[in-house]
KOLDRENLO-954043 format. One record per residue (C-alpha): residue number from 1; residue in one letter; y, x, z. Coordinates in steps of 0.25 Angstrom, whole numbers, plus 5000, padded with zeros to 4 digits. Example, Ala and Ser with C-alpha at 12.3 -4.5 7.8 and 13.67 -1.06 7.14 Angstrom:
<nodes>
{pos:1&code:A&v:4982&u:5049&w:5031} .
{pos:2&code:S&v:4996&u:5055&w:5029} .
</nodes>
This chain:
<nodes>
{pos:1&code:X&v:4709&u:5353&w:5698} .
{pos:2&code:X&v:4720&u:5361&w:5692} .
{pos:3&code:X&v:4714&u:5359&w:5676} .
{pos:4&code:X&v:4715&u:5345&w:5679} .
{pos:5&code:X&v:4728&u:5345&w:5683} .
{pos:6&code:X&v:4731&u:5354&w:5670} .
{pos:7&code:X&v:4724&u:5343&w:5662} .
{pos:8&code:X&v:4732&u:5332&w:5667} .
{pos:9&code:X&v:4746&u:5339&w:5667} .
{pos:10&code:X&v:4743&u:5340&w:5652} .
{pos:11&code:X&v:4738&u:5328&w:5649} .
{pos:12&code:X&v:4751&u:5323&w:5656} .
{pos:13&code:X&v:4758&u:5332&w:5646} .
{pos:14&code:X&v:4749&u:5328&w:5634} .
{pos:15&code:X&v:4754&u:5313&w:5638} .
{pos:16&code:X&v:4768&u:5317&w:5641} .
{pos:17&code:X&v:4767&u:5323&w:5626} .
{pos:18&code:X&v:4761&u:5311&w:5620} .
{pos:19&code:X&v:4770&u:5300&w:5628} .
{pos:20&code:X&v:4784&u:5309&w:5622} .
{pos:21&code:X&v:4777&u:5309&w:5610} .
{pos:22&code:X&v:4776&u:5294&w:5607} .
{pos:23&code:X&v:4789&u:5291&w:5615} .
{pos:24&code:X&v:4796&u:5300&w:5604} .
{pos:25&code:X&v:4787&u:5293&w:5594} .
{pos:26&code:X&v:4792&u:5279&w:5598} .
{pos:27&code:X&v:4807&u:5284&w:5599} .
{pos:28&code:X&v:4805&u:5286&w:5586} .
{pos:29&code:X&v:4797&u:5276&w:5580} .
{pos:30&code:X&v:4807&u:5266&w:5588} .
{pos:31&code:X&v:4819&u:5274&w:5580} .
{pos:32&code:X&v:4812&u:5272&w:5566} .
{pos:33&code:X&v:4810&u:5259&w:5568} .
{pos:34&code:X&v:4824&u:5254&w:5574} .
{pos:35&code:X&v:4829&u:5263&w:5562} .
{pos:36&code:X&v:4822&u:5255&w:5551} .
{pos:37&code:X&v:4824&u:5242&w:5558} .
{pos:38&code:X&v:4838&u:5243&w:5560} .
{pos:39&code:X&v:4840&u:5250&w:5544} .
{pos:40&code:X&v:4834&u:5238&w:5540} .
{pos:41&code:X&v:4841&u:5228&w:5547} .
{pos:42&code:X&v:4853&u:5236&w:5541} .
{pos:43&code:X&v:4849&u:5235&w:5527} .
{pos:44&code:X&v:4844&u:5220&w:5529} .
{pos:45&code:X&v:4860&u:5219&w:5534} .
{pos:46&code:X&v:4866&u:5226&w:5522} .
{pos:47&code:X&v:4857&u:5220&w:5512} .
{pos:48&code:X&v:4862&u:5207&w:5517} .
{pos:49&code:X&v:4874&u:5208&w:5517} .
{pos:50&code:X&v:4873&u:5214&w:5503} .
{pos:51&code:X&v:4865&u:5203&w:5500} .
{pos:52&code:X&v:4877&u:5192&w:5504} .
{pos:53&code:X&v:4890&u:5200&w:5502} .
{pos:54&code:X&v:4890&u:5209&w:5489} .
{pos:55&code:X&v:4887&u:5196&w:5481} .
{pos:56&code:X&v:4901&u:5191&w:5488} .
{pos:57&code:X&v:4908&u:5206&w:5486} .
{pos:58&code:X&v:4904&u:5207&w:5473} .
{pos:59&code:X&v:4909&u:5190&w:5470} .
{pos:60&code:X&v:4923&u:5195&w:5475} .
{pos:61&code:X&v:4924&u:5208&w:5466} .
{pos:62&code:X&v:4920&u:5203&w:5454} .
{pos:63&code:X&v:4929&u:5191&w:5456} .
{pos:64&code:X&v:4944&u:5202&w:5456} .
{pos:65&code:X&v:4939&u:5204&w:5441} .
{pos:66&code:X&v:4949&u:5202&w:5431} .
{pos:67&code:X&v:4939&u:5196&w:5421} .
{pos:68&code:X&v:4931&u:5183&w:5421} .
{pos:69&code:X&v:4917&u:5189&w:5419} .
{pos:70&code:X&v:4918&u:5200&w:5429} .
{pos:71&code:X&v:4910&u:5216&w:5428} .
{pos:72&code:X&v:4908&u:5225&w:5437} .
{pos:73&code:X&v:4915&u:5235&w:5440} .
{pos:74&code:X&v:4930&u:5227&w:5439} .
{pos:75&code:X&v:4940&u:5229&w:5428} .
{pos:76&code:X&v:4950&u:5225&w:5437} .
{pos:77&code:X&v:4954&u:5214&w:5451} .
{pos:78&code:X&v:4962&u:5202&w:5448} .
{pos:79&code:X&v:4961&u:5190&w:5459} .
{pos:80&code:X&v:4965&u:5181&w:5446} .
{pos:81&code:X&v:4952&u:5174&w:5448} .
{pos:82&code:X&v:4955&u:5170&w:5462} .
{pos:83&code:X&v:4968&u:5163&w:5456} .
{pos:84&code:X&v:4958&u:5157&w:5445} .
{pos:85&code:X&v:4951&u:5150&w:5456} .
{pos:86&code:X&v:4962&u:5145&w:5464} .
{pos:87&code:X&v:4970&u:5140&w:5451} .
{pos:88&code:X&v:4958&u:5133&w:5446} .
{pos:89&code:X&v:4959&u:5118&w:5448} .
{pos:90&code:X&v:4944&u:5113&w:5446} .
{pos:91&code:X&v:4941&u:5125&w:5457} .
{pos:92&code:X&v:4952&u:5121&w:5466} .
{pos:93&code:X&v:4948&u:5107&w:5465} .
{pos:94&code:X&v:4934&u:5110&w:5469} .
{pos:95&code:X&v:4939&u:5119&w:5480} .
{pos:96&code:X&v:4946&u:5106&w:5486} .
{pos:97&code:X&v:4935&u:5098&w:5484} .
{pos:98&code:X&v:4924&u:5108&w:5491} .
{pos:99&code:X&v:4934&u:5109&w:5503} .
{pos:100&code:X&v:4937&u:5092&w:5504} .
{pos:101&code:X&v:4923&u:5092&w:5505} .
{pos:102&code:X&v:4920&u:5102&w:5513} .
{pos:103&code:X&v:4928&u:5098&w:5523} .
{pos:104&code:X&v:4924&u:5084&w:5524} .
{pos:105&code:X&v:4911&u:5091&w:5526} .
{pos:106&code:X&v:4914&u:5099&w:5536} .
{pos:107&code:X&v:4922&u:5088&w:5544} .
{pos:108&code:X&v:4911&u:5079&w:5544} .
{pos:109&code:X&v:4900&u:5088&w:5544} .
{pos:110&code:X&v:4904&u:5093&w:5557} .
{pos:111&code:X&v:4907&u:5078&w:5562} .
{pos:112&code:X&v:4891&u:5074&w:5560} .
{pos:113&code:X&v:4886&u:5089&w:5562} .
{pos:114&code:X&v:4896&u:5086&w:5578} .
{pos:115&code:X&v:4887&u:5071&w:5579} .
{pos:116&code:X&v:4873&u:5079&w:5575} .
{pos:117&code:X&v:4876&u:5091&w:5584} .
{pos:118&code:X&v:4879&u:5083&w:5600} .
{pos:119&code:X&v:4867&u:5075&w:5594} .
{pos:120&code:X&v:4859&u:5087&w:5593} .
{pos:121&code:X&v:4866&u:5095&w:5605} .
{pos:122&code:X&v:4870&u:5084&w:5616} .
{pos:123&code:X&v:4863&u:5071&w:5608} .
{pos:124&code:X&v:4858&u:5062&w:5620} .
{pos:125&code:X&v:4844&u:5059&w:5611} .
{pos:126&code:X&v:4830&u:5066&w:5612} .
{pos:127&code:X&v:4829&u:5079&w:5609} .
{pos:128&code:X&v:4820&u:5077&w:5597} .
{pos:129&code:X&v:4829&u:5067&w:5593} .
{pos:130&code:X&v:4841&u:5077&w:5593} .
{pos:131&code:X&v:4831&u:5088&w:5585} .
{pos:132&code:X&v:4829&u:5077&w:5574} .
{pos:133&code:X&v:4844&u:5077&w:5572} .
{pos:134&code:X&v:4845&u:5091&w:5573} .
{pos:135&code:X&v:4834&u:5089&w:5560} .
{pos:136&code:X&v:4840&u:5081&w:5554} .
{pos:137&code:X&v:4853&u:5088&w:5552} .
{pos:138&code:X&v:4846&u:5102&w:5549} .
{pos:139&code:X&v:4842&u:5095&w:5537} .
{pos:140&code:X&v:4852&u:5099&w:5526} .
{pos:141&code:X&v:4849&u:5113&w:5531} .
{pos:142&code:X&v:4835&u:5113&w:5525} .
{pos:143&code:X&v:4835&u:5103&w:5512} .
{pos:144&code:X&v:4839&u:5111&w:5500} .
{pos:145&code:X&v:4854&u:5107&w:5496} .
{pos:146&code:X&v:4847&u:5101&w:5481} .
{pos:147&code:X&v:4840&u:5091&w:5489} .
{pos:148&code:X&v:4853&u:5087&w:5498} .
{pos:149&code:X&v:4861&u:5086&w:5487} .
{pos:150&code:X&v:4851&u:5077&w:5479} .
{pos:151&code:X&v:4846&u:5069&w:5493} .
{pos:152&code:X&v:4863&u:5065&w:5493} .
{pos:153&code:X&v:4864&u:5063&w:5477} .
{pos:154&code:X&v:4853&u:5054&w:5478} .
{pos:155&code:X&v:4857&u:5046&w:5489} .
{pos:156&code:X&v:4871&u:5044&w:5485} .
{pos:157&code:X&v:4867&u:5040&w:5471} .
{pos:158&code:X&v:4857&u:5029&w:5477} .
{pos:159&code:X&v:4867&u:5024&w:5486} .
{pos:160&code:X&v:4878&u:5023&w:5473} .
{pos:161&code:X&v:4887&u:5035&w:5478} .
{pos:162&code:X&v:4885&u:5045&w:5466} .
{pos:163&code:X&v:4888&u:5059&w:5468} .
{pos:164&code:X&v:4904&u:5063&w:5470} .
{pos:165&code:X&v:4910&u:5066&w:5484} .
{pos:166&code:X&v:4902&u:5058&w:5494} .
{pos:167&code:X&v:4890&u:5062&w:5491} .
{pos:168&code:X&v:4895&u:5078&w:5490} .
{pos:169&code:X&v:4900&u:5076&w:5506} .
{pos:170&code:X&v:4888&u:5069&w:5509} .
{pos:171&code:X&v:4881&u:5081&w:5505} .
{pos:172&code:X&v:4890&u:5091&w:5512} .
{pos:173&code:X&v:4890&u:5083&w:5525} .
{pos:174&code:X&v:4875&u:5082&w:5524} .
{pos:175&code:X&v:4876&u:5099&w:5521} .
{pos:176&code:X&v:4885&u:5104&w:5532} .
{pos:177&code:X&v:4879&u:5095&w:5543} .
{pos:178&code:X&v:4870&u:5104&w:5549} .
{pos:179&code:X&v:4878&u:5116&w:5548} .
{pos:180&code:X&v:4889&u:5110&w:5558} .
{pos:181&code:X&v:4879&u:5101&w:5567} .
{pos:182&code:X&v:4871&u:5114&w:5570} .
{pos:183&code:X&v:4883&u:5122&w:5571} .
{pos:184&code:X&v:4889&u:5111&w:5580} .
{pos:185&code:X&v:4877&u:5109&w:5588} .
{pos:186&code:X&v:4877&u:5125&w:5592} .
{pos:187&code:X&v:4890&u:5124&w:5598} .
{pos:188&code:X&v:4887&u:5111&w:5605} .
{pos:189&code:X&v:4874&u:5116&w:5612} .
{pos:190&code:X&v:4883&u:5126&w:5618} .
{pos:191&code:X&v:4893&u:5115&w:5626} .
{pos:192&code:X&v:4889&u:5114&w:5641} .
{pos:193&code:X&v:4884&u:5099&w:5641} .
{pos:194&code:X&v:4889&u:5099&w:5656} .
{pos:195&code:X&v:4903&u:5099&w:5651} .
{pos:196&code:X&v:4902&u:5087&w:5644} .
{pos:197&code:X&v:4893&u:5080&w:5657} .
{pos:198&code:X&v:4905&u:5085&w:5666} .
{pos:199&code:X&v:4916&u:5078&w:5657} .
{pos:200&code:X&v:4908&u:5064&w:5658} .
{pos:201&code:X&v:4906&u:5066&w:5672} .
{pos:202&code:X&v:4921&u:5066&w:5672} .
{pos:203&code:X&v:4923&u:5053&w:5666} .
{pos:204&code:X&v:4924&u:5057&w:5651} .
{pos:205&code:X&v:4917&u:5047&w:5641} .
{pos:206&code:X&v:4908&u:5053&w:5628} .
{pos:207&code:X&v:4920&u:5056&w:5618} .
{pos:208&code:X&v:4930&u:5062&w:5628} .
{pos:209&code:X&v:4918&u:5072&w:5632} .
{pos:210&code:X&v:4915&u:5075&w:5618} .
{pos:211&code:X&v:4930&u:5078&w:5615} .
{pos:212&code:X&v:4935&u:5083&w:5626} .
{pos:213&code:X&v:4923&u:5093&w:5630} .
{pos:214&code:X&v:4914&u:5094&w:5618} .
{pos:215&code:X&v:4922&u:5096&w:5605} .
{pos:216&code:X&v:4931&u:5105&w:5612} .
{pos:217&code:X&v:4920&u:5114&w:5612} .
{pos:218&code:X&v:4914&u:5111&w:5598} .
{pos:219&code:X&v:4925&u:5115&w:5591} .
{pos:220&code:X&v:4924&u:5126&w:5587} .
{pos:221&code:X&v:4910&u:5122&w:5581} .
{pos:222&code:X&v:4915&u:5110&w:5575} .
{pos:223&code:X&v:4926&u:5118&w:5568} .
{pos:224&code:X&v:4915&u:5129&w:5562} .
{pos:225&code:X&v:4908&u:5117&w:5558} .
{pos:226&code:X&v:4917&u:5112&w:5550} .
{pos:227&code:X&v:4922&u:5124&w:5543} .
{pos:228&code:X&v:4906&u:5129&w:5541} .
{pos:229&code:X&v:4903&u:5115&w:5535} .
{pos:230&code:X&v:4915&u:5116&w:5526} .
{pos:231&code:X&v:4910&u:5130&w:5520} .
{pos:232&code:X&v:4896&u:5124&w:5518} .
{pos:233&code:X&v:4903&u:5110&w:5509} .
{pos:234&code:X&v:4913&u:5119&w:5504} .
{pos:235&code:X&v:4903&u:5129&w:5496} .
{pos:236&code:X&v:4891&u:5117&w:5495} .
{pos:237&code:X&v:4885&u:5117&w:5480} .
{pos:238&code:X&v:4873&u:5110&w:5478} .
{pos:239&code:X&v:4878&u:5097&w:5484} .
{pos:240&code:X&v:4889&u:5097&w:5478} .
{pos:241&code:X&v:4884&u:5099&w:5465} .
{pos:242&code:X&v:4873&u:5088&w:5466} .
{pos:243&code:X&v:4883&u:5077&w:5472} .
{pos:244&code:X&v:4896&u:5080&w:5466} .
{pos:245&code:X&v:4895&u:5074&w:5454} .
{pos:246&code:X&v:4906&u:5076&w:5443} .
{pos:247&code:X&v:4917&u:5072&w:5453} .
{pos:248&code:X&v:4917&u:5084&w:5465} .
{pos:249&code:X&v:4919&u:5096&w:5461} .
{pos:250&code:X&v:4919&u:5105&w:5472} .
{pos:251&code:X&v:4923&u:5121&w:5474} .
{pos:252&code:X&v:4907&u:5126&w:5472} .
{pos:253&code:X&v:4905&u:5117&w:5459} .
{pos:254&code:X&v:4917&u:5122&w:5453} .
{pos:255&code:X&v:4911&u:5136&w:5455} .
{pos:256&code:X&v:4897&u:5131&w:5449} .
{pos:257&code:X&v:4905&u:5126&w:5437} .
{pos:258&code:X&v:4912&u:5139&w:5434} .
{pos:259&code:X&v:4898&u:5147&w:5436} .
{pos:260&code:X&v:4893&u:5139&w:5424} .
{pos:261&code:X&v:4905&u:5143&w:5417} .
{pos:262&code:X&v:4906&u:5157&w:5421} .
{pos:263&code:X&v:4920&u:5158&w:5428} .
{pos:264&code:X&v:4913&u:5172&w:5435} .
{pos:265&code:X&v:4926&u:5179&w:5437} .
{pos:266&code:X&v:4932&u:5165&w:5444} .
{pos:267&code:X&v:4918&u:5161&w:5451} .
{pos:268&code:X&v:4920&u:5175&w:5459} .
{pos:269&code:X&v:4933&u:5173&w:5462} .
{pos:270&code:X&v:4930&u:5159&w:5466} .
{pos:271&code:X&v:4918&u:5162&w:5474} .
{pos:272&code:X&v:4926&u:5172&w:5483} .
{pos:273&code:X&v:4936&u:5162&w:5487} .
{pos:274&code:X&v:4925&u:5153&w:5491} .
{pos:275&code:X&v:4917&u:5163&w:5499} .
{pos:276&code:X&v:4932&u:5167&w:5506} .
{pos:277&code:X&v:4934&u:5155&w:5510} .
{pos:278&code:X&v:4921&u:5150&w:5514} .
{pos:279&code:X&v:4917&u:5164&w:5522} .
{pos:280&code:X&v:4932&u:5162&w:5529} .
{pos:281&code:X&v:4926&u:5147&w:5534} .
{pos:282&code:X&v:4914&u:5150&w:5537} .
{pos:283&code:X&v:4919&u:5163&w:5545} .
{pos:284&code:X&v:4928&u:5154&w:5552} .
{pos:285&code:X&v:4917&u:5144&w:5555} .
{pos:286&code:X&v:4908&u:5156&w:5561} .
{pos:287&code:X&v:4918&u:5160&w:5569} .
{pos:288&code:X&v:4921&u:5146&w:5576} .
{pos:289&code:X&v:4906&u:5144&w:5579} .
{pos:290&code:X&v:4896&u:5156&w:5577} .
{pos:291&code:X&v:4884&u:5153&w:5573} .
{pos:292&code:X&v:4874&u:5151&w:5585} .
</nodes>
């Protein structure tokens, strides 16, 4: 009787001993592996942002260098570049052109992207009907640029109107649609429907819902839409260059044309004004309407 009480007071030890043992075994292993999990989500992190930014850091030095092919390291900082760009009158007219454009884009844009969005939100249609819309407008999002810009050049020429201005905000609108419907339409899915049920119980017609109720409550998302469609017009290439024609000129073909020439030293110094002021729009866009 006694040695089998022995025997199981050490087997109880023995499994004491092994059960400590893989406790500490998993504390471990657990410790390892959030250790290499979380250094290499940090590297993937740094990487990135290596990856996005020193292309920008390094745009901005080599743009304070005194001569028009810059070297690393420096043999000097001058901002005479920046007062190159500003003074240049093809550039500046370009820059006047890319925001005329823009913000007819935006404007509009975020008019038809207001129509798309309650028709996919609060639209009184079937709900595969609504979808198809939905479809519809994500469309641009996955048709290559090249083919937008040649599906518009072809249409326009068949129907006499060339390429030049119209054709160029055709494209543009047709660009930024989605970006503000979608960005609309989050904000509208998060309005009480019952508000709006309350105010035409009380006596108030369609439009004086919508305007008193509604739009209150979309502004800020119709405010980030304009100012994110304008940043998407304003920087737009590939249509532009497809539908302008030799009569626009816009701020991101002006920099084309000064690539081919090698204007480096003004190019760098151009870029960073554009990345400025784009960043500061889109920032300010971001912090009207976070993204959902």
């Amino acid at each position: 009787m006694g040695d089998s009480s022995e025997r199981a007071a050490a087997d109880r030890d023995i499994d004491g001993e092994r059960s400590g043992r893989a406790s500490v075994a998993g504390r471990v292993r657990r410790r390892i592996t959030a250790g290499v999990r979380g250094g290499f989500f940090r590297t993937t992190v740094v990487l990135t942002a290596l990856f996005l930014y020193l292309p920008v850091v390094a745009v901005g030095y080599l743009s304070l260098s005194p001569a028009s092919q810059p070297s690393i390291p420096l043999d000097g900082v001058t901002l005479r570049w920046y007062a190159a760009v500003l003074t240049d009158a093809r550039f500046v007219r370009g820059l006047a052109t890319s925001g005329a454009i823009g913000a007819v884009a935006s404007v509009v844009g975020t008019g038809l992207g207001l129509l798309a969005a309650r028709t996919i939100v609060r639209g009184r249609l079937p709900g595969w009907v609504r979808a198809a819309v939905a479809v519809v407008v994500a469309i641009p999002l996955f048709v290559p640029t090249v083919v937008v810009a040649l599906g518009i050049g072809i249409a326009a020429g068949r129907v006499g109107v060339g390429f030049g201005l119209g054709p160029v905000l055709a494209g543009h609108l047709y660009w930024v649609l989605p970006f503000s419907t979608f960005l609309i339409a989050s904000r509208y899915a998060t309005i009480d429907g019952r508000m709006t049920e309350v105010a035409r119980d009380l006596g108030a017609d369609g439009i004086t819902t919508f305007r008193t109720v509604t739009l209150p409550q979309l502004w800020p998302a119709l405010f980030a839409s304009v100012l994110f469609a304008f940043a998407l017009s304003f920087n737009e290439f590939l249509i532009t260059f497809f539908l302008a024609g030799s009569g626009v000129t816009t701020m991101p073909l002006e920099i084309y044309g000064k690539v081919r020439i090698g204007a480096t030293s003004f190019l760098n110094a151009a870029s960073v004004l554009v990345l400025l002021f784009s960043g500061a729009v889109a920032t300010v866009a971001a912090s009207l309407e976070p993204p959902t």
